[in-house]
PDB file of N, CA, C and O in Angstrom:
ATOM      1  N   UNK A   1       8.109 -15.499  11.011  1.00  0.00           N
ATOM      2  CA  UNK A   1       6.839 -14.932  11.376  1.00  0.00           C
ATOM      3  C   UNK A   1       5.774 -16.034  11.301  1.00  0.00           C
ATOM      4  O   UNK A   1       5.566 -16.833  10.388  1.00  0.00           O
ATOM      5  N   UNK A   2       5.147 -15.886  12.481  1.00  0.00           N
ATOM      6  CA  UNK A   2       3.776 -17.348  12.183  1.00  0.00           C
ATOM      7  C   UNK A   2       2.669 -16.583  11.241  1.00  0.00           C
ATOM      8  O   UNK A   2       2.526 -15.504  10.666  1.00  0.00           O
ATOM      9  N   UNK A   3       2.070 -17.655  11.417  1.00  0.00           N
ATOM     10  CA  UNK A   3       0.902 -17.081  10.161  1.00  0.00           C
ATOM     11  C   UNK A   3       0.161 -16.109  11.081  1.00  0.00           C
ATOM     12  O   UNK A   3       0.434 -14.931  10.851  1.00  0.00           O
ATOM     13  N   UNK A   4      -0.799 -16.347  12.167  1.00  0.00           N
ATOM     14  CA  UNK A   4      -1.458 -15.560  12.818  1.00  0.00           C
ATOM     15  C   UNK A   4      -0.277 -14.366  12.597  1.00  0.00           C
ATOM     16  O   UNK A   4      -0.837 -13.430  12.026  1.00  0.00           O
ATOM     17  N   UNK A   5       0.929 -14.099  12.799  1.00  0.00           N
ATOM     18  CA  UNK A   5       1.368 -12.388  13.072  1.00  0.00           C
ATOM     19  C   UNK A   5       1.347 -12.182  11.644  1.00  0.00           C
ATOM     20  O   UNK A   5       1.609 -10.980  11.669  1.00  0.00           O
ATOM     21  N   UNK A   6       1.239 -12.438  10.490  1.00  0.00           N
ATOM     22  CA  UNK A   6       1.196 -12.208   9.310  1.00  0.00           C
ATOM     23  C   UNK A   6      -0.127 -11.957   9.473  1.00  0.00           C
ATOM     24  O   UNK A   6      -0.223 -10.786   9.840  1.00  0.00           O
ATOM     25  N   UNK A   7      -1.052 -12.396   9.398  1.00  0.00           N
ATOM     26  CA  UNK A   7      -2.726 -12.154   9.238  1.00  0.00           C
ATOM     27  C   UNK A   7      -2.614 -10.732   9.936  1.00  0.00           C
ATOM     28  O   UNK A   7      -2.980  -9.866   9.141  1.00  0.00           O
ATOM     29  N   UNK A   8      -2.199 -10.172  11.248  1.00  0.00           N
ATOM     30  CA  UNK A   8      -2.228  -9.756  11.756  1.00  0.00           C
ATOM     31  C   UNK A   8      -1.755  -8.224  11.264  1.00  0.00           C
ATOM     32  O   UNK A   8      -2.283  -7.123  11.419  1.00  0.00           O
ATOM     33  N   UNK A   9      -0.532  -8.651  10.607  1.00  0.00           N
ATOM     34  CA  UNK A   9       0.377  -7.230  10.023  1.00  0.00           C
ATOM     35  C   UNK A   9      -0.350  -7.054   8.810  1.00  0.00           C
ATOM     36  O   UNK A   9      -0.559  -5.884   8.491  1.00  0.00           O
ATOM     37  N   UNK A  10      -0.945  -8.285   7.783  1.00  0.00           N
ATOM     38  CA  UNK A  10      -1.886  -7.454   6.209  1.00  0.00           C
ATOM     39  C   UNK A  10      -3.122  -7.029   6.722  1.00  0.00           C
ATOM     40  O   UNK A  10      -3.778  -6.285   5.992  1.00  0.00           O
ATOM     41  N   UNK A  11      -3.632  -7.369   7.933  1.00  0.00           N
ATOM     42  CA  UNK A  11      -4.705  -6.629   8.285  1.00  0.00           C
ATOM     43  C   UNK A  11      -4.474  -5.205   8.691  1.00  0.00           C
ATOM     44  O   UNK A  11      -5.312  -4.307   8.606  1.00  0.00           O
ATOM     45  N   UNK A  12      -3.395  -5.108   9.086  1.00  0.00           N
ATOM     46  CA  UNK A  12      -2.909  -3.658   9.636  1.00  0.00           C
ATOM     47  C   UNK A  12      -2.745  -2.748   8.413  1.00  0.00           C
ATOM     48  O   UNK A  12      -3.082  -1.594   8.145  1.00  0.00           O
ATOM     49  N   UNK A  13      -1.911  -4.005   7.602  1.00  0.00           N
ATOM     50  CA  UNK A  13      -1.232  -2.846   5.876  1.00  0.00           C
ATOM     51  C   UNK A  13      -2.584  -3.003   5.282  1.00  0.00           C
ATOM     52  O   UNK A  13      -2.471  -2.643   4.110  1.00  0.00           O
ATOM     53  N   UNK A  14      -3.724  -3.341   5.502  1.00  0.00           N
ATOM     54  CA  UNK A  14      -5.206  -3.244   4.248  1.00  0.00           C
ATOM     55  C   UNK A  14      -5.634  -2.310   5.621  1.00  0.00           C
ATOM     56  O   UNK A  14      -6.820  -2.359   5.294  1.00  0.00           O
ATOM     57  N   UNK A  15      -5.661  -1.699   6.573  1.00  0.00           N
ATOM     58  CA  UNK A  15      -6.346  -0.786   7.394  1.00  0.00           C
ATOM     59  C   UNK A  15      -5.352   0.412   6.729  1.00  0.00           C
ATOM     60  O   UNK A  15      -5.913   1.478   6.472  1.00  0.00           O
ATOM     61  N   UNK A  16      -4.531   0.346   6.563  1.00  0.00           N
ATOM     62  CA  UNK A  16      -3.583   1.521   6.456  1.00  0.00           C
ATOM     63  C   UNK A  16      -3.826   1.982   4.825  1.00  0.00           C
ATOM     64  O   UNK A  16      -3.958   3.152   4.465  1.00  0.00           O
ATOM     65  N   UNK A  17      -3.843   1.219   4.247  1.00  0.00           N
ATOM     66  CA  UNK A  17      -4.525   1.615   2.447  1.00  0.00           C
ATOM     67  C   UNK A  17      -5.652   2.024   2.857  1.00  0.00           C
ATOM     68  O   UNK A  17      -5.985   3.158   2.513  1.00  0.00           O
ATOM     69  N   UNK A  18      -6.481   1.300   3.628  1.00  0.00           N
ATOM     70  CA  UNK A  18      -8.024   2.353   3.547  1.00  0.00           C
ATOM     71  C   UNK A  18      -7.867   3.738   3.843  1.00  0.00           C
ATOM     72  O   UNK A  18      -8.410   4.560   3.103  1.00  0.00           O
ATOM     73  N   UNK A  19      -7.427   3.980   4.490  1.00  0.00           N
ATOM     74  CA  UNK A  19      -6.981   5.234   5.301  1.00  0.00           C
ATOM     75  C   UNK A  19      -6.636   5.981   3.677  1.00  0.00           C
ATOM     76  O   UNK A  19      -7.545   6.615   3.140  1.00  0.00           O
ATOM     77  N   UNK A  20      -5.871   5.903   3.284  1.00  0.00           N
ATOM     78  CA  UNK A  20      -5.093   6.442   1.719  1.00  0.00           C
ATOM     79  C   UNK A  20      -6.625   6.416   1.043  1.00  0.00           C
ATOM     80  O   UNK A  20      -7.364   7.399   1.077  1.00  0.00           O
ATOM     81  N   UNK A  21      -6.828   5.707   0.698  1.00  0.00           N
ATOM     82  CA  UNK A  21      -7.640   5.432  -0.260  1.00  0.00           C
ATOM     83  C   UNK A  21      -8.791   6.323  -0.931  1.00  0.00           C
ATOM     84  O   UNK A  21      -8.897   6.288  -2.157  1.00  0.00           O
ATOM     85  N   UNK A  22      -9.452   6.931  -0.351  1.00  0.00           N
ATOM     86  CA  UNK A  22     -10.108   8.288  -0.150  1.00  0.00           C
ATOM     87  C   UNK A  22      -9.406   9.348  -1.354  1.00  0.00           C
ATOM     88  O   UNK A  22      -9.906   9.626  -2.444  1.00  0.00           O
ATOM     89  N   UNK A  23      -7.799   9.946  -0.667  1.00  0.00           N
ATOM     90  CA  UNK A  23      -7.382  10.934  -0.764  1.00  0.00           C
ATOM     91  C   UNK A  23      -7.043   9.898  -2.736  1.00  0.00           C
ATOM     92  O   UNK A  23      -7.005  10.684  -3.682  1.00  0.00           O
ATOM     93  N   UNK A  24      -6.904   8.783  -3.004  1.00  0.00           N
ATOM     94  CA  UNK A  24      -6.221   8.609  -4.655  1.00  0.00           C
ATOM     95  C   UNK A  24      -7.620   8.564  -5.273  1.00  0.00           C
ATOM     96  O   UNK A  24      -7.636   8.998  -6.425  1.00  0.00           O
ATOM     97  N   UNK A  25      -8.847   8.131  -4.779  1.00  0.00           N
ATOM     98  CA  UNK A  25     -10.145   8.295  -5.364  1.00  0.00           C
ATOM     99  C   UNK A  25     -10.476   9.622  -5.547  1.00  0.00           C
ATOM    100  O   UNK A  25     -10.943  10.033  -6.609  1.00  0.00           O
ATOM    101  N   UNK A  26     -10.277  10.285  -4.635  1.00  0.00           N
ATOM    102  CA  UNK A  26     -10.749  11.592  -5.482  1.00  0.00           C
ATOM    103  C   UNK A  26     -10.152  12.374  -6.485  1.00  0.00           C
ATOM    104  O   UNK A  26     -10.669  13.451  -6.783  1.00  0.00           O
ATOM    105  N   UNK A  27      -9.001  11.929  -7.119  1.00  0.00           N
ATOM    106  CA  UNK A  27      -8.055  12.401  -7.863  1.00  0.00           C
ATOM    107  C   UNK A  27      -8.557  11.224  -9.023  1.00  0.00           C
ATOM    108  O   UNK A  27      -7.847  11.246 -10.029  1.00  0.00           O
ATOM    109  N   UNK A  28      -9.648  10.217  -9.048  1.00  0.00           N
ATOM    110  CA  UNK A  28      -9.539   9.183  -9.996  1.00  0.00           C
ATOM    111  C   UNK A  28      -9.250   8.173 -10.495  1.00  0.00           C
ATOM    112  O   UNK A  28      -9.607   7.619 -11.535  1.00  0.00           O
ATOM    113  N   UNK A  29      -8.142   7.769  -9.222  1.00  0.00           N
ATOM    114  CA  UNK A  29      -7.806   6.728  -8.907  1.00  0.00           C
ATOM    115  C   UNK A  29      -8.447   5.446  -7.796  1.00  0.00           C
ATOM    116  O   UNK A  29      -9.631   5.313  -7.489  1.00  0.00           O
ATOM    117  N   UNK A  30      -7.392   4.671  -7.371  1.00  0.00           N
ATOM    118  CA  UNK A  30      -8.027   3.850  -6.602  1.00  0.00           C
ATOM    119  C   UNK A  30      -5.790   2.723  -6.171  1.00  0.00           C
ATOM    120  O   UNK A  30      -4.639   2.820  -6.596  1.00  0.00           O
ATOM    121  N   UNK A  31      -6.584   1.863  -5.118  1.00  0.00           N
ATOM    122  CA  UNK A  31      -5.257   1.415  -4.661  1.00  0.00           C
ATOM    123  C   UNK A  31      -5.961   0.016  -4.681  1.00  0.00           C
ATOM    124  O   UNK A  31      -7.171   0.036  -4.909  1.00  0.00           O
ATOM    125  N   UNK A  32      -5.372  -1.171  -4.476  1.00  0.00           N
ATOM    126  CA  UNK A  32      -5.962  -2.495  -3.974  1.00  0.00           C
ATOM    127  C   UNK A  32      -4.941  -3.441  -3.796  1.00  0.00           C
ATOM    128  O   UNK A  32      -4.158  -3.914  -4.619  1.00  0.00           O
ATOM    129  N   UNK A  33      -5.112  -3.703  -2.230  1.00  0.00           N
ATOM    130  CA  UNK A  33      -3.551  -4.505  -1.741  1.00  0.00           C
ATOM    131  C   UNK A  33      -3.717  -5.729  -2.629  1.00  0.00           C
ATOM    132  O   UNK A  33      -4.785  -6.260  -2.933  1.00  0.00           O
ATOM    133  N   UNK A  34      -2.326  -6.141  -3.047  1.00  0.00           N
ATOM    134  CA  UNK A  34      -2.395  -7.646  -3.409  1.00  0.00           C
ATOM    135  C   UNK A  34      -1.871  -8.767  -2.140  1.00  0.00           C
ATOM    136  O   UNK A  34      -2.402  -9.766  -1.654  1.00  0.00           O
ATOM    137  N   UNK A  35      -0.692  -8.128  -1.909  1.00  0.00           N
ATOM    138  CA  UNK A  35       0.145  -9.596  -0.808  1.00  0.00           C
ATOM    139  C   UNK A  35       1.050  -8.541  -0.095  1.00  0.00           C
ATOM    140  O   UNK A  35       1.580  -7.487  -0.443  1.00  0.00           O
ATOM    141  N   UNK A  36       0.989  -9.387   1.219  1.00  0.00           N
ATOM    142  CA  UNK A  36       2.358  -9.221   1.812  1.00  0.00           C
ATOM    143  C   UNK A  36       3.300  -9.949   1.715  1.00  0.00           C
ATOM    144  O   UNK A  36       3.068 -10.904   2.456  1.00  0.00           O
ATOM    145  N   UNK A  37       4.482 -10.102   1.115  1.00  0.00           N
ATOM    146  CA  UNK A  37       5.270 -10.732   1.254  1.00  0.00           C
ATOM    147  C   UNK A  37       6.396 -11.121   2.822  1.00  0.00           C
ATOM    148  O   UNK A  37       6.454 -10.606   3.939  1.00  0.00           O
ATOM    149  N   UNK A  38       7.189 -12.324   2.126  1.00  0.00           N
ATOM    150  CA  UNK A  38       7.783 -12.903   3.563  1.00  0.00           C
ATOM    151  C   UNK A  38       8.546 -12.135   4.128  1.00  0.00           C
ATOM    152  O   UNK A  38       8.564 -12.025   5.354  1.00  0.00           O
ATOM    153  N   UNK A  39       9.374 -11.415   3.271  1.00  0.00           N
ATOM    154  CA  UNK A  39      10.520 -10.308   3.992  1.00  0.00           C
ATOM    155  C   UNK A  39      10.024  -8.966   3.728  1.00  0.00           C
ATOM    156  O   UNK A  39      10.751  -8.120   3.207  1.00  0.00           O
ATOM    157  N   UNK A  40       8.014  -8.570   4.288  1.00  0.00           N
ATOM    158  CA  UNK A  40       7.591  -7.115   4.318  1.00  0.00           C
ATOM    159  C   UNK A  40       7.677  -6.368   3.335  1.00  0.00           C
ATOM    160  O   UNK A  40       7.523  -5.149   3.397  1.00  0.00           O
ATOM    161  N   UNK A  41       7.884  -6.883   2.506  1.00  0.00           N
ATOM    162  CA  UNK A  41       7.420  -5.588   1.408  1.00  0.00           C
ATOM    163  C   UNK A  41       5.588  -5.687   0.626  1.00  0.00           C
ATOM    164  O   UNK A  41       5.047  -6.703   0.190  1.00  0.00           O
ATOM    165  N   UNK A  42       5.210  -4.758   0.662  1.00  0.00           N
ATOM    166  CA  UNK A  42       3.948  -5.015   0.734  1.00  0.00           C
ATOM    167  C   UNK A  42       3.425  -4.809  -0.983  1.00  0.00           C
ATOM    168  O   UNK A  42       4.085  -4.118  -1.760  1.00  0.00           O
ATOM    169  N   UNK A  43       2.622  -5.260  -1.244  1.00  0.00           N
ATOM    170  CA  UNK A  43       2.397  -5.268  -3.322  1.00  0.00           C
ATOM    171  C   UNK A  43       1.128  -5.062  -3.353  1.00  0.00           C
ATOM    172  O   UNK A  43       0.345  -5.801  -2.757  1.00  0.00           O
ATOM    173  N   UNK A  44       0.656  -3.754  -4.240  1.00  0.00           N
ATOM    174  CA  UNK A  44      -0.264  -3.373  -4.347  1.00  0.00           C
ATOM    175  C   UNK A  44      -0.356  -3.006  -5.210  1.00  0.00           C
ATOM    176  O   UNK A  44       0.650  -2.383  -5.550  1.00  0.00           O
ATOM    177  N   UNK A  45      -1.806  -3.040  -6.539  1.00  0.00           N
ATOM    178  CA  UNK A  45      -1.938  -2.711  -7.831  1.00  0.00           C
ATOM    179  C   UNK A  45      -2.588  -1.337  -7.601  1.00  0.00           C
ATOM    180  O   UNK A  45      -3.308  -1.045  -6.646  1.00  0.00           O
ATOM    181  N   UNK A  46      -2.159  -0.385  -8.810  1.00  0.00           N
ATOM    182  CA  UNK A  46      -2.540   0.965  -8.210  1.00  0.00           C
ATOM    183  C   UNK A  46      -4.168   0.939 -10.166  1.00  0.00           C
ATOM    184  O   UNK A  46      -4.136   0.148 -11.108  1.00  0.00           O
ATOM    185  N   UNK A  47      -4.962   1.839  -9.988  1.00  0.00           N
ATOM    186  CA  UNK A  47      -5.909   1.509 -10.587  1.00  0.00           C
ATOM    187  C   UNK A  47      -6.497   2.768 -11.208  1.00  0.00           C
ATOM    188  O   UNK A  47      -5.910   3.799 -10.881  1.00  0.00           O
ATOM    189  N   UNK A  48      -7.560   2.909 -12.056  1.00  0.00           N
ATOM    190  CA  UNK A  48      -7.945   3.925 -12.554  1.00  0.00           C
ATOM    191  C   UNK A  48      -7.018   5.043 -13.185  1.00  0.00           C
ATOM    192  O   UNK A  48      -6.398   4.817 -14.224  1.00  0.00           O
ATOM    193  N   UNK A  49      -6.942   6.278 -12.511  1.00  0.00           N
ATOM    194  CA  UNK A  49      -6.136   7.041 -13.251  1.00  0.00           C
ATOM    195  C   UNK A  49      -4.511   7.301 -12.506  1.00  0.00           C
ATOM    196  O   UNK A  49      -3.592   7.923 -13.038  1.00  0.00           O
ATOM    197  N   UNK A  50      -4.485   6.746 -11.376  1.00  0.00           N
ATOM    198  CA  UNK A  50      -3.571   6.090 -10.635  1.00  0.00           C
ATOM    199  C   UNK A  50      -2.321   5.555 -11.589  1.00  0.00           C
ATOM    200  O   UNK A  50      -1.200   5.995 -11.843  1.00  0.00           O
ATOM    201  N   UNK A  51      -3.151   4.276 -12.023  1.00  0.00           N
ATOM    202  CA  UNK A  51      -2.424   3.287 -13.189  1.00  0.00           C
ATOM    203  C   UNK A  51      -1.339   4.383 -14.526  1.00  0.00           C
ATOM    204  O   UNK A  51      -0.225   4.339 -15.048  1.00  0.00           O
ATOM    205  N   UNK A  52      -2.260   5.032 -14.540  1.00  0.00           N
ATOM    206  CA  UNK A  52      -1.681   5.627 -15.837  1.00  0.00           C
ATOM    207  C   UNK A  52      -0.885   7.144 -15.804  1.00  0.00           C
ATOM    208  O   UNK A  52      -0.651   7.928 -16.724  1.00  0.00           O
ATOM    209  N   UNK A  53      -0.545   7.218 -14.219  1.00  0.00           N
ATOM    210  CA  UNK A  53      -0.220   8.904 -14.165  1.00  0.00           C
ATOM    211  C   UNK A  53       1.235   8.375 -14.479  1.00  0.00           C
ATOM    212  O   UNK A  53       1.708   7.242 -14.562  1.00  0.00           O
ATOM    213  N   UNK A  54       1.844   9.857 -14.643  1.00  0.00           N
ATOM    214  CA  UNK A  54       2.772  10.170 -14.803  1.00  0.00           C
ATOM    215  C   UNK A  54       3.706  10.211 -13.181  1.00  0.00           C
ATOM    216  O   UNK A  54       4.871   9.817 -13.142  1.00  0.00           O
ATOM    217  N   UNK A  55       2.972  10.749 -11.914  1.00  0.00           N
ATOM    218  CA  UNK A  55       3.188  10.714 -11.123  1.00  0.00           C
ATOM    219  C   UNK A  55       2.728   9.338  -9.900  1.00  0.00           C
ATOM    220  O   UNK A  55       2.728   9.454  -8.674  1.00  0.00           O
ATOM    221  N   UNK A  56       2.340   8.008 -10.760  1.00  0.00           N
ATOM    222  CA  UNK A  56       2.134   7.298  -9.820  1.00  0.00           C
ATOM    223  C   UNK A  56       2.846   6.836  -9.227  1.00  0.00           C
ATOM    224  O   UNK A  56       2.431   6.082  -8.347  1.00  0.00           O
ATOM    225  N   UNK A  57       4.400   7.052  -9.395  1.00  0.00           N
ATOM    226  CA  UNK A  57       5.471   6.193  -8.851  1.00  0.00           C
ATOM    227  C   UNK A  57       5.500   6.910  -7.366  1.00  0.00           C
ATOM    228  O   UNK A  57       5.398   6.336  -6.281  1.00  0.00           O
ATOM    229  N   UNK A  58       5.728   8.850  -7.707  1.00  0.00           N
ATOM    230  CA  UNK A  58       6.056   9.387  -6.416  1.00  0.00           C
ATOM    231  C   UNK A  58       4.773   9.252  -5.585  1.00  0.00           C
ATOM    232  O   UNK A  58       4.954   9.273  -4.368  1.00  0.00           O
ATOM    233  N   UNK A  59       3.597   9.126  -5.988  1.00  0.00           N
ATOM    234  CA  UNK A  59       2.218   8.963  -5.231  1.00  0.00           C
ATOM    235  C   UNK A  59       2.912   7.195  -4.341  1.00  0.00           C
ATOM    236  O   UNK A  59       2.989   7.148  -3.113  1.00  0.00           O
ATOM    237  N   UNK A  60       3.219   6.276  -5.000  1.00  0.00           N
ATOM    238  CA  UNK A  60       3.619   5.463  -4.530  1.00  0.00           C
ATOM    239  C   UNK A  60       4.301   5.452  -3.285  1.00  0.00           C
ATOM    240  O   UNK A  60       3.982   5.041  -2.170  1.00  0.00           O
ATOM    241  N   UNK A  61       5.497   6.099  -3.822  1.00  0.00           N
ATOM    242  CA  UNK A  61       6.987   6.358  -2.691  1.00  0.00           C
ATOM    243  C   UNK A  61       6.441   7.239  -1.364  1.00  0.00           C
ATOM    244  O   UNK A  61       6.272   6.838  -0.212  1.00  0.00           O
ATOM    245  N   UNK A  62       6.243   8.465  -1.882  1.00  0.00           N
ATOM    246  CA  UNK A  62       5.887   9.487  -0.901  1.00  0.00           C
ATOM    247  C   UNK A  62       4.593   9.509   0.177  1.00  0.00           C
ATOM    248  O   UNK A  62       4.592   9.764   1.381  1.00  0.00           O
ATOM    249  N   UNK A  63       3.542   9.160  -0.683  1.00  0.00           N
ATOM    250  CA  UNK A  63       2.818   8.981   0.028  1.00  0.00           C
ATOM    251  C   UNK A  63       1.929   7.728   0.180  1.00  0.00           C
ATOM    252  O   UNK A  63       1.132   7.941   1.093  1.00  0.00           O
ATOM    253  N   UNK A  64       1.776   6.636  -0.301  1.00  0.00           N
ATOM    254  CA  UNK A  64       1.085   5.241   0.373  1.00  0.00           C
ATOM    255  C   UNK A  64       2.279   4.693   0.896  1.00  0.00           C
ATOM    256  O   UNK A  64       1.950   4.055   1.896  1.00  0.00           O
ATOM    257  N   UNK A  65       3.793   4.604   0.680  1.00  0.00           N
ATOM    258  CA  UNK A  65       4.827   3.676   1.479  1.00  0.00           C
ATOM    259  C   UNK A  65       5.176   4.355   2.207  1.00  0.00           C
ATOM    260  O   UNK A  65       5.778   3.817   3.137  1.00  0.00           O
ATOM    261  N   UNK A  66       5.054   5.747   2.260  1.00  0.00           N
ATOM    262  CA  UNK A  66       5.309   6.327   3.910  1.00  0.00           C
ATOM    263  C   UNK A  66       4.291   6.505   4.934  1.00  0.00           C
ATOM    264  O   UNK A  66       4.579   6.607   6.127  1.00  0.00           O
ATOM    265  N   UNK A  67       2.712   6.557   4.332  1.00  0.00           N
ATOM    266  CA  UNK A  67       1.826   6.074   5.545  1.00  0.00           C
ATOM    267  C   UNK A  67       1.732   5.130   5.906  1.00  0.00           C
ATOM    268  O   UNK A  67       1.450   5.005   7.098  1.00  0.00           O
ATOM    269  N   UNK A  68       1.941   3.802   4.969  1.00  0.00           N
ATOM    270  CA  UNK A  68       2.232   2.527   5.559  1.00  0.00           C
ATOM    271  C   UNK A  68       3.089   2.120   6.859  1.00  0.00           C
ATOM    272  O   UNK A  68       2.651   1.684   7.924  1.00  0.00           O
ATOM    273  N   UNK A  69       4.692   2.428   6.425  1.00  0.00           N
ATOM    274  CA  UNK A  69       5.654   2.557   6.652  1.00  0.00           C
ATOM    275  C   UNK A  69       5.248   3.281   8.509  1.00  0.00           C
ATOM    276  O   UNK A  69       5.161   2.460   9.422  1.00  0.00           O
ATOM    277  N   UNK A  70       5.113   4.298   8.713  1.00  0.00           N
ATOM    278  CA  UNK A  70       4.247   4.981   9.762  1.00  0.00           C
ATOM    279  C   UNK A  70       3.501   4.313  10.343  1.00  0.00           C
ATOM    280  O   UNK A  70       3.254   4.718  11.479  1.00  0.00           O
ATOM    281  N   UNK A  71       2.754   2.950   9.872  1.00  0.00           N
ATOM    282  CA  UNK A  71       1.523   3.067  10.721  1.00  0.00           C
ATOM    283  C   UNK A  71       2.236   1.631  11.148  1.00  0.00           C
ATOM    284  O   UNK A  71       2.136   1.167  12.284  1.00  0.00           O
ATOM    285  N   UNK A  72       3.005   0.965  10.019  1.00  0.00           N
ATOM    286  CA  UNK A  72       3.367  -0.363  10.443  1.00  0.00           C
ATOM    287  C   UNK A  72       5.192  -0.250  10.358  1.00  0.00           C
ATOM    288  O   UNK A  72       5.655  -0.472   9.239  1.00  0.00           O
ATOM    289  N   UNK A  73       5.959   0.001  11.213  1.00  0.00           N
ATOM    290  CA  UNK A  73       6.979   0.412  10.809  1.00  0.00           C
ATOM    291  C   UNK A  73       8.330  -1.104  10.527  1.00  0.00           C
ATOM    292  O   UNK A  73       9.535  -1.013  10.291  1.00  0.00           O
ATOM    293  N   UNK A  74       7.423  -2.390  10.692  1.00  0.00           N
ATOM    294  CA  UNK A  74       8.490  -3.249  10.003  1.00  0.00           C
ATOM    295  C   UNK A  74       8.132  -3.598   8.914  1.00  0.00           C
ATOM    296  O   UNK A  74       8.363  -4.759   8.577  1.00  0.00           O
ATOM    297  N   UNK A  75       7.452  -2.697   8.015  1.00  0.00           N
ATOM    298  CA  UNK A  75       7.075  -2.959   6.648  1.00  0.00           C
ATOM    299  C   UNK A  75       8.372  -2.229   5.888  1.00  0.00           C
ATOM    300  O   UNK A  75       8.790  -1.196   6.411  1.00  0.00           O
ATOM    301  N   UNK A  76       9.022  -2.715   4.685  1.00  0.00           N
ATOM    302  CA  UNK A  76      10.189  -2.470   4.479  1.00  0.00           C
ATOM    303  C   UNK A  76       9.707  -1.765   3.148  1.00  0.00           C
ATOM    304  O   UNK A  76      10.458  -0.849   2.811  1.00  0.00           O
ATOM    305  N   UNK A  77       8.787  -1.950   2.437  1.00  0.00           N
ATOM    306  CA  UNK A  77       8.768  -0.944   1.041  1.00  0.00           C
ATOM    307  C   UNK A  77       7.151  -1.151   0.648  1.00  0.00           C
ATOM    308  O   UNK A  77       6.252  -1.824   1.152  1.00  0.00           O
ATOM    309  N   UNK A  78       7.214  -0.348  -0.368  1.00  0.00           N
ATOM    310  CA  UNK A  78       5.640  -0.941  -1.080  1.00  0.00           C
ATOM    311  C   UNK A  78       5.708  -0.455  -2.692  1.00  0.00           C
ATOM    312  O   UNK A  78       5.765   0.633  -3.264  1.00  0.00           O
ATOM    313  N   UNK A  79       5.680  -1.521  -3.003  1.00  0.00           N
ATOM    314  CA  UNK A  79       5.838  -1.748  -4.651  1.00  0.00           C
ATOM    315  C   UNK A  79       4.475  -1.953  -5.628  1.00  0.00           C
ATOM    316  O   UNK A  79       3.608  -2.777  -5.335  1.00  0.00           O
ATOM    317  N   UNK A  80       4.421  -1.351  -6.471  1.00  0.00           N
ATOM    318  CA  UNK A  80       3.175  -1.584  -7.390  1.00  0.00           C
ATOM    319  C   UNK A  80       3.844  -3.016  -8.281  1.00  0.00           C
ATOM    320  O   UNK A  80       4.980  -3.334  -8.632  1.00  0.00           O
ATOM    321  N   UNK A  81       2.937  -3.432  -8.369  1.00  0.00           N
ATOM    322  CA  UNK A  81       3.103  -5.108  -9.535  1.00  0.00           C
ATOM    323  C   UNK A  81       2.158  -4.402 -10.878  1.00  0.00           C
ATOM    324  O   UNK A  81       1.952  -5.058 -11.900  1.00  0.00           O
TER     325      UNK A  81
END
C-alpha cells in the first residue's frame, strides 16, 4: 500500500469513528483512533466510561469493528490498545 492510499483509508477509518462517536458519548464514553496498521487492523483507545465497562469489548466487536468494517471493508479488525 503507498502512503497516499494509507492516508487515504485512516482518513476514511477516523470518518467512520466520528460517525460512532456520538452514540459511546452519550453513554459516557468516548473512542480516539490511534493507528492504522500495515496489515489493516485498525487501534483505537476506548475512554471515559467506555475504558472501564464491563461491556467494552462487545461495544468494541459489535459495534465500532462492524461499522468500520462496513464502511471500509478491507479493514480486517479493530482492537483497543
Amino acid at each position: 500500500m503507498t502512503i497516499e492510499e494509507k492516508l487515504e483509508m485512516t482518513n476514511k477509518v477516523q470518518n467512520a469513528i466520528e460517525q460512532i462517536r456520538p452514540y459511546l458519548q452519550n453513554d459516557g464514553g468516548d473512542i480516539q483512533f490511534v493507528e492504522l496498521t500495515d496489515d489493516n487492523i485498525v487501534k483505537v483507545e476506548l475512554q471515559g466510561a467506555c475504558g472501564s465497562c464491563p461491556y467494552s469489548l462487545m461495544t468494541l466487536k459489535n459495534g465500532v469493528e462492524q461499522a468500520v468494517i462496513k464502511a471500509i471493508p478491507e479493514i480486517k479488525a479493530v482492537e483497543s490498545i
